[in-house]
C-alpha positions in Angstrom: -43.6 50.1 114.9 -45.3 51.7 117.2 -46.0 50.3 120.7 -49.9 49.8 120.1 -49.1 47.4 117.5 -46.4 45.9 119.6 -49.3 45.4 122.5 -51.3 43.1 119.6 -48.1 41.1 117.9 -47.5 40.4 121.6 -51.1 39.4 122.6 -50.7 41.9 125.8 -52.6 44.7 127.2 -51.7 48.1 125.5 -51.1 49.8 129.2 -48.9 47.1 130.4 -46.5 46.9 127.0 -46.6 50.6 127.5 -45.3 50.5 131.4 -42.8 47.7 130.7 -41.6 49.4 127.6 -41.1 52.9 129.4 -39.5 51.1 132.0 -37.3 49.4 129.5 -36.3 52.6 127.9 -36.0 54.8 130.9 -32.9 52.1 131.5 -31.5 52.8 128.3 -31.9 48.9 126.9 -34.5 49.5 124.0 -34.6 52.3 121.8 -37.6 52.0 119.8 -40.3 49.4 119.9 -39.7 46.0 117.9 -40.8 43.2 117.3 -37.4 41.8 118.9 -38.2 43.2 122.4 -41.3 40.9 122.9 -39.7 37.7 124.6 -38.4 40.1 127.1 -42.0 41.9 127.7 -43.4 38.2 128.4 -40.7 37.7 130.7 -41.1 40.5 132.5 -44.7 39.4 132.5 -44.2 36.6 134.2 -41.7 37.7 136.7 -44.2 40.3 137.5 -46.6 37.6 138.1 -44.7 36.1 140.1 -44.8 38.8 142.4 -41.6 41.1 141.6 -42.7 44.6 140.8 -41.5 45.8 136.9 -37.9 47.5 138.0 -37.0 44.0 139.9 -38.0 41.8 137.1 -35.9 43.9 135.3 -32.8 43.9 137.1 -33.1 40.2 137.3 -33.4 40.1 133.3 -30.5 42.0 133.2 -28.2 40.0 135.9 -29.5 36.9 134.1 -28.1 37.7 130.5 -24.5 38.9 131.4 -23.3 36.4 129.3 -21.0 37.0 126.5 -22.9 35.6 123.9 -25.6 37.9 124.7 -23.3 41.1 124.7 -22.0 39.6 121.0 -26.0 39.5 119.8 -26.5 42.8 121.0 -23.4 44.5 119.5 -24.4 42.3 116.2 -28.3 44.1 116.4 -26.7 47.4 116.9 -24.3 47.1 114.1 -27.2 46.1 111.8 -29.2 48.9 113.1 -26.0 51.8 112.2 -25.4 50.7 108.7 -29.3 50.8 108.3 -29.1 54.1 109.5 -25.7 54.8 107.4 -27.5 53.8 104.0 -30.8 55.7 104.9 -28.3 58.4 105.9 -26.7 58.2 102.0 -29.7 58.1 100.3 -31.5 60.8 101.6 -28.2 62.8 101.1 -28.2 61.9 97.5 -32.1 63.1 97.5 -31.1 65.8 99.4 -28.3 66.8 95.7 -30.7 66.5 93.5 -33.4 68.3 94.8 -31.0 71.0 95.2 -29.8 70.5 91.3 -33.4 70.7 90.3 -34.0 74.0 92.4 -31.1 75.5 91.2 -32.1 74.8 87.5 -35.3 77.0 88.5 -33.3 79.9 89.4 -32.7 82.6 86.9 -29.4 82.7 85.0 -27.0 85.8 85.9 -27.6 87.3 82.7 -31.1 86.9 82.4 -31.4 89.0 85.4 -34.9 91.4 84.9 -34.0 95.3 84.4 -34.1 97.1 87.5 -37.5 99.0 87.2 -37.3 103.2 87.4 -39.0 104.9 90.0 -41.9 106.7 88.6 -40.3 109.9 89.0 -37.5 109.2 86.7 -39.9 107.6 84.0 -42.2 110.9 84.0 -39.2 113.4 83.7 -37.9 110.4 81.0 -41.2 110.8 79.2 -41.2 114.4 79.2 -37.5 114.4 77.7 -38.4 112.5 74.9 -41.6 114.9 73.9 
């Protein structure tokens, strides 16, 4: 996802997803835009609104959801997120085996190597020999 279409799913201005987003991220508390991240962007909204500038609202988010129950939920997203990654990881390191099976099927067998060619001026002397 990309943070245009998080702008539409939201219903909010591209440029403002974009700023809250970045400001998000610069903190370290998204990674990537999702669809997950959008209650907090209308929050921020309206603590912006409200007349707290985006870094504020922020910190005031963050203060607000120190509870343990939201450390558990994001430990739970984050361990979702690794064994994603872990399976991805595994099949594109299986893909990776058997593209390298099929190349080295391509490549020529040891004894099928092609004769070493002669330079010219060994085959002209070779021809002469032979006359």
């Amino acid at each position: 996802m990309n943070i245009k279409e998080l702008a539409e799913i939201s219903g909010m201005n591209y440029h403002t997803v974009r700023k809250y987003y970045l400001a998000l991220h610069s903190r370290g508390l998204v990674t990537e835009p999702s669809e997950e991240i959008i209650p907090l962007l209308k929050q921020i909204a309206k603590l912006t609104s409200e007349g707290l500038n985006v870094q504020d609202a922020i910190n005031k988010l963050v203060k607000k959801d120190n509870s343990p129950q939201a450390f558990a939920s994001i430990l739970l997203r984050l361990e979702q997120k690794i064994d994603n990654l872990e399976k991805e990881n595994r099949a594109l390191r299986e893909l990776v085996q058997v593209q390298l099976a099929e190349m080295k099927k391509m490549l020529p067998k040891p004894e099928e190597k092609p004769k070493e060619k002669q330079s010219w001026f060994k085959r002209l002397f070779a021809v002469k020999e032979k006359d």
